[in-house]
C-alpha positions, 0 to 999 in steps of 0.5 A: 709382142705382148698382149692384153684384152684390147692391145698388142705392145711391141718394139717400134721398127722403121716400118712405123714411121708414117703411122707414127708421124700421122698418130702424133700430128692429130694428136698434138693439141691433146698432147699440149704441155705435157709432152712433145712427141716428133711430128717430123721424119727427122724428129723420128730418126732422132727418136728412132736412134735413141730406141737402138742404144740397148740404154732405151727401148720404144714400144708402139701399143696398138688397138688389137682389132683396128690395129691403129696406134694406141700410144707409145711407151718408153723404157729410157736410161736402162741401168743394170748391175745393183740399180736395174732401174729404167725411166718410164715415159709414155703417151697416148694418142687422141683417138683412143683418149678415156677408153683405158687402152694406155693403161693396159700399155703401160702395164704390159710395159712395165711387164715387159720392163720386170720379165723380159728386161729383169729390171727392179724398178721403174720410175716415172716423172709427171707434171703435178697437173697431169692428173690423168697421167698420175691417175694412170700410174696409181692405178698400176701400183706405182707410188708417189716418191717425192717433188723435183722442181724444174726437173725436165725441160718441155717445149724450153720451159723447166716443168716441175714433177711428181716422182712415182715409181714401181719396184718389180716385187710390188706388182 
């Protein structure tokens, strides 16, 4: 487990199932078009089983006196060898929205990601208009790499995003 002055980050077990059902259910409308987490137990177990390959890692922050869930991070695509690179994803959930808590989130994911994992480079893919998403990355030193249209497809729709990404020497 890794901490920060506000939140503890550590892998998601099946122990967190009914927590994450709930958290991701309330936070539906807020998620809108930027990402659709599972909101069903079958949705988890795919998730879940994705997060046990050794190529992805899913990581629960929680709120370090409530210890409700903050959000969700993902480390997907984990390569090795002469790329040692991995796809950040993550989001945060209603409840904790504005208070900075998914930004300390992701910095102890991408610590996670440069000490414990020993990778170099971390990439993040955003919609254009996620602004707070893209304010987010900025704030920790990720930087803006390029464009890909229709890149990802959410909810059956191709969505344009902006590339940012952090190498692990420029933390």
């Amino acid at each position: 487990m890794m901490e920060m002055s506000d939140v503890k980050l550590a892998r998601v077990t099946r122990a967190d199932i009914d927590e994450l059902l709930h958290a991701n259910r309330e936070s539906r409308d807020y998620h809108g078009r930027w990402v659709q987490p599972f909101i069903t137990a079958s949705g988890f177990e795919e998730w879940y089983s994705a997060q046990t390959t050794g190529a992805s890692v899913g990581l629960v922050a929680r709120d370090r006196e409530s210890d409700q869930i903050v959000g969700v991070t993902n480390l997907s695509q984990i390569f090795y060898k002469g790329f040692q690179n991995a796809y950040l994803s993550y989001w945060g959930m209603v409840s904790f929205a504005g208070t900075g808590r998914m930004s300390q989130a992701v910095e102890l994911t991408t610590r996670y990601a440069f000490e414990e994992l020993g990778l170099h480079r971390l990439e993040a893919n955003i919609q254009p208009e996620n602004v707070r998403s893209i304010a987010l990355v900025k704030r920790l030193g990720f930087r803006k790499e390029g464009f890909s249209p229709k890149y990802l497809q959410i909810a059956g729709v191709w969505c344009d995003h902006e590339r940012w990404a952090l190498l692990a020497d420029e933390r």
